[in-house]
Residue, then its C-alpha position, 0 to 999 in steps of 0.5 A: x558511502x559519501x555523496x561525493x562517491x558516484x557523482x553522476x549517479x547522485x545527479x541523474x536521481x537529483x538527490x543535489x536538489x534535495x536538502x543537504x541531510x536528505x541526501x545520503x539517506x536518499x541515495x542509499x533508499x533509491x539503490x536499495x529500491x533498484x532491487x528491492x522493488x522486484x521482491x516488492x512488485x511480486x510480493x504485493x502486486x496481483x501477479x500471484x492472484x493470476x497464479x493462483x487463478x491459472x496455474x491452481x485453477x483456483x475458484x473464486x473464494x481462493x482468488x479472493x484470499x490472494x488478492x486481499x492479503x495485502x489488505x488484510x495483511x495490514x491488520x498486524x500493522x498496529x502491533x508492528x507499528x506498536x512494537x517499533x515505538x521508542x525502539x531502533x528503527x533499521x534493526x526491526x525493518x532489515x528483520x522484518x524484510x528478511x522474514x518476508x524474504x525468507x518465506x517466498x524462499x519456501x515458494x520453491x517446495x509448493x506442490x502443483x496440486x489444489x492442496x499446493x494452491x492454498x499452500x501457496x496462497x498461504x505462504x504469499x499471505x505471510x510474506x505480505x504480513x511481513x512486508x507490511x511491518x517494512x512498510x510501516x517501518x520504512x514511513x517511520x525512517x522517513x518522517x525522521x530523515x526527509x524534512x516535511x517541505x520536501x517530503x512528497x517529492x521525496x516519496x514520490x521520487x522513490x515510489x517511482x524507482x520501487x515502481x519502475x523496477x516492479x514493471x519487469x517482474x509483472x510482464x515478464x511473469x506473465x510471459x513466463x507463466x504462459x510458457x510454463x505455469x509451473x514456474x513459480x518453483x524458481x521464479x519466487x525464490x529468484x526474485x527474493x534472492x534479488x529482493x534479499x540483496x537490496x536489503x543489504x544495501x540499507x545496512x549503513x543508513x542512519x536514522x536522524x534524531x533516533x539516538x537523541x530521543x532514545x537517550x531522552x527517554x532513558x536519561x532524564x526521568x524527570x521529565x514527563x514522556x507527554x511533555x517531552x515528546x517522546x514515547x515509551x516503548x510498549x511493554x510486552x504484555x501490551x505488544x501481544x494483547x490485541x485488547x490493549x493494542x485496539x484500546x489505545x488505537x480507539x483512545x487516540x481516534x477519539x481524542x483526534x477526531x479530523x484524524x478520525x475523519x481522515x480515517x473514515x475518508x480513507x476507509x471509504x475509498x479503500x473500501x471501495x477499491x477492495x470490493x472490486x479488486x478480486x472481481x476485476x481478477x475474476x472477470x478478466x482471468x475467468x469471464x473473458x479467458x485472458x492469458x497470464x500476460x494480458x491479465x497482468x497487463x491490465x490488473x498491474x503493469x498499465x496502473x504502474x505504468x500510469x503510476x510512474x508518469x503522474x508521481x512527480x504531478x502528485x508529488x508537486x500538488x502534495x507539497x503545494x496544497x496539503x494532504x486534504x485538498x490532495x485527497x479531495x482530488x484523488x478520490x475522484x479517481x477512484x470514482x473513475x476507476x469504479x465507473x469505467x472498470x464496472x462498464x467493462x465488466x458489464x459488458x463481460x458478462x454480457x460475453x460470457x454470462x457463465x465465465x465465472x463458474x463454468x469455464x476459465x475459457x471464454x464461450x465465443x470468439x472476439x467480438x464486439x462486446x468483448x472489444x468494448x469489455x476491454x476497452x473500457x477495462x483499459x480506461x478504468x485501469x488507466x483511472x486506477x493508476x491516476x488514483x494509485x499514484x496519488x494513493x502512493x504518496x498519501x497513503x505513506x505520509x498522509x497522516x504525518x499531517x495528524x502525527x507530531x513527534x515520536x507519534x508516526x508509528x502509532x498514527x501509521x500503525x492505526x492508518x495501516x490496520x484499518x486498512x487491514x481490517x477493511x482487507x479482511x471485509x471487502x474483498x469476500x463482501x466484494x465477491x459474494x455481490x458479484x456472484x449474486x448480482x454481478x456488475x452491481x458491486x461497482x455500483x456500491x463502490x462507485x456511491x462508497x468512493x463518492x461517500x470518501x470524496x464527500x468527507x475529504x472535501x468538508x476537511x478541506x474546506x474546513x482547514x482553509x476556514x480555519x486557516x484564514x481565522x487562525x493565520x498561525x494555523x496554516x503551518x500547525x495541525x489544530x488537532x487535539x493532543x492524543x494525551x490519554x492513549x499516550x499515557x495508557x502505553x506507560 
């Protein structure tokens, strides 16, 4: 495919404003992101989290599990992030999307029954597995195709597409599951087939500088791997040792302590979040009663729908002030969202106090306290998406600030596995407050995400110190080199 080809198209996406070598690679993702992000949108969104909660009657342990996977997911990111170093990057990211494709295929054969309900939460489990290998993939071919300079609109130009197309897939799944609850039969596996489709798309794309470093490393042993900037690919017996794997995660934490601190930042605030992501599921599904649709509604399509509109504002703020400033920003986001979604669910439970044991049905009719719930769902959600976009940009290449060279995929598979390992706590720790002592869980996360805005707003300030006493410092990270896990990986 040229970039003369489909000349219109090119325009309306704006890829002629993008440096010339960004412009093919570009094209290709937005096309593949028009369907890809239906498979996406289903895969990683809380569609299947209302599913479960509705359709398997599930409780809340299992509504949990759902709604955490994607956090938890990410745990395996280390050894996708591990595997991939020193190795073609396309190859590994098509395979790892067809798995991912493959088993939603299976969706299709899980029997409507409390056994089909764990069947399913399983199968959703390791698709998202998968899919986060295609994540931390899909940030390795952007650090080598896209130049830092435009970097953020780049990402927020295609988190937009990958968005925008999810939107279909959350409202019309509520519609069609109120309709019909057993539908997910033919809805998962249509949506993979759509999903698998846009995986094709990306067969052509080439990945800048891959077959130089490749040819590096194997070609001149006389210069060091450190000296070179190139890293070795892992050996087996070190992709299957989680020891080895969490040993070189530690060493490279430890020799690049604001990368740590970043690190820490991030877990606070994504802490925070997944404490009351399966309570938000619980309270709206089971407290107020509320159908597939309005359910979506709130917990997906008004966070992207916000999402889509503050992308491109994101997006510019990143490229203008740097990745810490733009976390100090974001992280009063999810103050907000915490604050005004633990209103709403304040007033729930003052609607229906027993909703989340007794009953998937509210005890009375709409009243005002339900009017306020819902309201100030509605604010809360809106905070969520505001935080959300600028999560999207930050949380792809945020560490790409830390990282130099042939290092993306070892700082993104640390970056993604300490989200996992906070998706593997959170969540169940978010569930037994709420079942002990209710709304009080948005109260821990609200003071955890102001814990989160503390440590990006001290990074920030000591970046611009150092900017001002260093001037060569304000376009080169000043961050220890991760020489020692390097060398480990030999």
């Amino acid at each position: 495919m040229e970039i003369g080809q489909g000349g219109s198209f090119v325009d309306w996406i704006g890829a002629r404003r993008l440096p010339y070598m960004a412009r093919r690679p570009f094209v290709l993702e937005v096309r593949h992101f028009l369907l890809w992000g239906l498979f996406a949108g289903l895969v990683e969104g809380t569609v299947s989290a209302v599913v479960v909660s509705k359709t398997f009657g599930a409780g809340p342990l299992l509504i949990t599990i759902v709604q955490a996977t994607p956090a938890f997911a990410n745990l395996v990111s280390l050894f996708w992030g591990a595997m991939i170093v020193g190795r073609p990057k396309l190859p590994v990211f098509l395979s790892l999307g067809c798995a991912s494709v493959a088993v939603t295929l299976a969706v299709a054969f899980t029997p409507h029954s409390p056994l089909g309900g764990w069947i399913f939460a399983a199968q959703i489990c390791l698709s998202r597995v998968f899919m986060t290998g295609v994540v931390t993939t899909r940030s390795s071919l952007w650090r080598s195709n896209y130049p830092k300079s435009h970097r953020g609109r780049i990402t927020a130009g295609l988190q937009i597409v990958r968005t925008l197309m999810s939107l279909p897939v959350i409202l019309g799944g509520g519609l069609l599951f109120d309709f019909s609850p057993t539908a997910y039969h033919w809805f998962y596996p249509l949506v993979a087939v759509v999903g698998a489709t846009g995986l094709l798309v990306l067969k052509g794309e080439r990945v800048r500088g891959e077959r130089a470093a490749i040819a590096e490393r194997n070609g001149d042993d006389s210069v060091s791997i450190a000296d070179s900037g190139v890293i070795q690919p892992y050996s087996l017996v070190t992709l299957v040792s989680p020891r080895k794997l969490f040993s070189h995660m530690g060493q490279v934490l430890r020799d690049d302590p604001r990368f740590a601190r970043y690190c820490t930042g991030q877990m606070c605030i994504g802490t925070a979040n997944l404490m009351a992501m399966p309570v938000n599921t619980i309270v709206l599904t089971k407290v107020l009663g509320l159908t597939y649709t309005a359910s979506n509604t709130l917990l997906d399509l008004i966070p992207r729908a916000v999402m889509i509109l503050m992308l491109p504002v994101w997006a510019r703020m990143f490229d203008r002030v740097g990745v810490l400033r733009f976390r100090k920003s974001n992280s009063l986001c999810w103050c907000g969202s915490m604050l005004f979604c633990g209103l709403g669910a304040m007033f729930a439970l003052r609607y229906n106090p027993g909703g989340h044991v007794l009953s998937s049905r509210p005890i009375v009719g709409v009243n005002a306290t339900f009017i306020w719930a819902m309201a100030a769902y509605g604010v809360g959600r809106i905070f969520e998406g505001l935080a959300l976009s600028g999560g999207a940009i930050a949380w792809n290449i945020g560490h790409l600030h830390f990282a130099e060279d042939d290092k993306a995929e070892l700082y993104m598979g640390i970056h993604v596995s300490l989200t996992g390992l906070r998706g593997l706590i959170a969540p169940f720790v978010g569930t037994l407050i709420y079942e002990y002592f209710g709304a009080v869980v948005f109260l821990l996360g609200l003071i955890v995400s102001w814990v989160g805005y503390v440590i990006f707003a001290r990074l920030a300030a000591e970046e611009r110190v150092r900017a001002h006493t260093s001037p060569a410092s304000q376009h080169v990270p000043h961050r220890a080199e991760p020489r020692k896990a390097l060398e480990m990986v030999k």
